[in-house]
N, C-alpha and C positions, 0 to 999 in steps of 0.2 A: 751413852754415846755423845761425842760432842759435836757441837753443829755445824756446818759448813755454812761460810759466808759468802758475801762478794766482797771483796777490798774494796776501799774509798780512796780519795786522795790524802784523805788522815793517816793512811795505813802505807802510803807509798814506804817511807822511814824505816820503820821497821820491818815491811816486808824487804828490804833492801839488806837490812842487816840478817836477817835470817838466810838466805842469799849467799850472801858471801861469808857467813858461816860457814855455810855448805859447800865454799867455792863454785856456787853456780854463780854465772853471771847475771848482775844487776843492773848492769850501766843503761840499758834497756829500757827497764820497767816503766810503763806509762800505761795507766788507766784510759788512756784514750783509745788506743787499740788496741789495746790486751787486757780480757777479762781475768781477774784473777780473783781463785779461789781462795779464801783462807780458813783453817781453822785455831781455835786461840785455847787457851788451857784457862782455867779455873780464874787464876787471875786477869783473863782478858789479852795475854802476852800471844803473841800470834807463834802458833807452833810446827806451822804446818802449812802449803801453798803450793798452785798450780795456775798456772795461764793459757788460757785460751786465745790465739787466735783464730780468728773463721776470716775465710775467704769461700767463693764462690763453688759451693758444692765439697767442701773439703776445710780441713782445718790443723794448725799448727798446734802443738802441746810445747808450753816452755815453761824457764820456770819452777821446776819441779823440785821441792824439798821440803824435810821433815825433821824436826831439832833428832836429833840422837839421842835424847832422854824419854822423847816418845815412840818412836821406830819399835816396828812389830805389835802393835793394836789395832792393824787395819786403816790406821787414818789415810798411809797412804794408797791404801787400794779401794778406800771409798772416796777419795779425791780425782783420781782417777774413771772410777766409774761416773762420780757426779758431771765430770768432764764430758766423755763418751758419752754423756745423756743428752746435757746444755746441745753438745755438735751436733748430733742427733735430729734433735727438735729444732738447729737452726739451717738443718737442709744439710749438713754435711754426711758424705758416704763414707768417708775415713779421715783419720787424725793420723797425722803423721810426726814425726819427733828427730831430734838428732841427738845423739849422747855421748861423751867421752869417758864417764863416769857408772853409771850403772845400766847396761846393754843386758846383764841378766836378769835385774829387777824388772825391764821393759819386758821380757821373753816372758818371765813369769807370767804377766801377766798378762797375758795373750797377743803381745806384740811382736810380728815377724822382723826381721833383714830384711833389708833392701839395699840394692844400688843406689848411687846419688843420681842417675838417671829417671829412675823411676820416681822421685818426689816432682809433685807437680810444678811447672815452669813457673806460677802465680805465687806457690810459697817458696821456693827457691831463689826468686825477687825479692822478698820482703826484707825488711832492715833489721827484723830480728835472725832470720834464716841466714843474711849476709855477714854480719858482725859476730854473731855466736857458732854456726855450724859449719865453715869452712874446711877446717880439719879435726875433725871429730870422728870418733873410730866406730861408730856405728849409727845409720840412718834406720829407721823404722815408721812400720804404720800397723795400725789395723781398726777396720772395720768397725763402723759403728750397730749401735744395734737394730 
């Protein structure tokens, strides 16, 4: 099993190109308010990633991608869970997400729909919730554990 990290600001580069691999947005990413997970393959090359934001009592998932030559080994549903735990233990009762891209891989994994109502007004402010999830075809959360 490979190990899950926290990204440095060494890692901003390439978590950035992995990213927009994926067509997720990067323009974003900053280690200062966004935790981010990674994990790297054999050679150290980063393969796989997920960011956290926490706000008060609740928390943002972005960020979310996995190279397509490692997809389907679980990395990314124990990136996921890793996440769910971090929020967890940092006071949050649920993680909420916006996606235009994969809304069934979120269901899978035990993430409801929601309205854009229902995401809280705190993350719905934020500057990644602002620039990334405007119009995005599905909002989701779910409960931490």
């Amino acid at each position: 099993m490979l190990e899950i990290e926290i990204a440095t600001f060494d890692d901003v580069e390439e978590l950035k190109e992995l990213l927009d691999s994926a067509e997720v947005p990067s323009e974003e990413v900053d280690p200062d308010f966004t935790t981010y997970f990674i994990v790297r393959d054999e050679s150290r090359k980063i393969i796989a990633c997920i960011g956290l934001e926490l706000f008060t009592g609740t928390a943002l998932l972005t960020s979310f991608a996995v190279d397509p030559a490692h997809r389907g080994n679980g990395i990314g549903s124990n990136l996921v869970d890793k996440l769910l735990e971090e929020a967890f233990n940092a006071g949050s009762e649920a993680v909420y997400l916006c996606t235009a891209k994969a809304p069934e891989l979120f269901l899978y994994l035990g993430f409801v729909g929601i309205d854009l109502d229902e995401v809280p007004i705190e993350i719905r402010s934020s500057r990644l919730f602002k620039s990334n999830c405007p119009f995005v075809a599905a909002y989701m959360k779910k409960k931490t554990y």
